[in-house]
N, C-alpha and C positions, 0 to 999 in steps of 0.2 A: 504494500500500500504506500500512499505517499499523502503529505500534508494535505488540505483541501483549501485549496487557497483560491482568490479572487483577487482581479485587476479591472478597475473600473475609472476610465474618464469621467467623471463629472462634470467637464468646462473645459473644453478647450476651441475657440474660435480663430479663421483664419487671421491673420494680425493682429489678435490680442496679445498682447503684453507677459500673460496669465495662462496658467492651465492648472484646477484643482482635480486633483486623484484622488483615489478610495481603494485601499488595500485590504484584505481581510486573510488569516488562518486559522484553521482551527488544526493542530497537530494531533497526529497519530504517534508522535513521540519520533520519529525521523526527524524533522526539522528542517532549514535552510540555509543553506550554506553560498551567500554571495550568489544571490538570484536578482538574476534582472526583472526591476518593476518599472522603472523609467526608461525609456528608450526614446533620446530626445529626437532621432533621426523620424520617427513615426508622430512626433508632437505638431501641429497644424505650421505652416511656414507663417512668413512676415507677407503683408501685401505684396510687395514684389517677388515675392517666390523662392524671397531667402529662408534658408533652411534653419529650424532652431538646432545650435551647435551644442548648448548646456543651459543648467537650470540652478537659479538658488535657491533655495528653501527660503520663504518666507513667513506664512506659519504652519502649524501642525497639530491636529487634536487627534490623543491617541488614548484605547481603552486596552490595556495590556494585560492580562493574566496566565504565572506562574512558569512566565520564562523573560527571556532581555533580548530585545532586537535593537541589533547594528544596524543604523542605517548609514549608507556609503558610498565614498563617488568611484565611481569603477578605472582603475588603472592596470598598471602591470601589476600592482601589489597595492588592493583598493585599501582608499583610507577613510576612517569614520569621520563621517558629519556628527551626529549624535548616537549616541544609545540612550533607549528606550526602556523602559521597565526595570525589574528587580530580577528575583532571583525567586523559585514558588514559596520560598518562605512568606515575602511581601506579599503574596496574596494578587487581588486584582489592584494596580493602577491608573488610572484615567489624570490627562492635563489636554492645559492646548498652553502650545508656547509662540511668542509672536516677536519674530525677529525683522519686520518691513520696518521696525524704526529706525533702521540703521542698514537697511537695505537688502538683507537676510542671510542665511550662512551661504558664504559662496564656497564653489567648490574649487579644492586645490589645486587641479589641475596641475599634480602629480604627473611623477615617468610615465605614458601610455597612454593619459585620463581620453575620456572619448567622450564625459560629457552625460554620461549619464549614469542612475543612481540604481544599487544593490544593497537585498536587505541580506541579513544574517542572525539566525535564533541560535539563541546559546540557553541551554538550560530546560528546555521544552520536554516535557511528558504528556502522554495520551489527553487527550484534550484540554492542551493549555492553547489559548488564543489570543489573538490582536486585530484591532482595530484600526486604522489608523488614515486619517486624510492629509492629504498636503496640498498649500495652496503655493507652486511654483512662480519663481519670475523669468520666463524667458529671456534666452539673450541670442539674435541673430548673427 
């Protein structure tokens, strides 16, 4: 078997600025190991056709339970944006954190980067789950 996961655009228009996502797992205890959820090359272009190249995290509201997800900008050796959640001790966690004040976490664009973003559960047993949306900032 394998995790039961979901990838859901919620917003993304040709030239907007913007694209918000919706992630979802529920584990069977495998987990995920540096799985593509963003794939900026597939995110709607700019008016003229340009392509979005990458994306910063702007905000993010997440409901986590009884594991910890890496989220990550993908490189030759991807590197965390943030991690998410506890450990199943902590039980369930829910936030939303909101970094557009200061123009959001950008991503490192590390050895490789291509720009787009990979999650990773560490600590996951038989139906632990997460929630999780992000409201992206496009950059052409």
């Amino acid at each position: 078997m394998a995790d039961a996961v979901t990838s859901q655009t919620i917003f993304d228009a040709v030239g907007s600025k913007h694209a918000i996502m919706k992630f979802t797992n529920i584990s069977d205890g495998n987990g995920e190991s540096s799985v593509e959820k963003v794939d900026v090359a597939s995110l709607s272009a700019a008016r003229d056709g340009t392509a979005c190249s990458r994306v910063d995290i702007e905000k993010i509201w997440y409901d986590i339970g009884g594991m910890r997800v890496d989220i990550e900008w993908n490189a030759t050796s991807n590197v965390k944006a943030l991690v998410l959640g506890g450990s199943a001790a902590a039980g369930n966690v829910q936030g939303h954190l909101n970094f557009s004040e200061f123009g959001g976490i950008k991503n490192t664009e590390a050895s490789g980067a291509d720009g787009d973003i990979d999650f990773t559960t560490h600590g996951h047993t038989n139906h632990d789950h997460y929630t999780i949306v992000m409201k992206l900032k496009k950059t052409y």
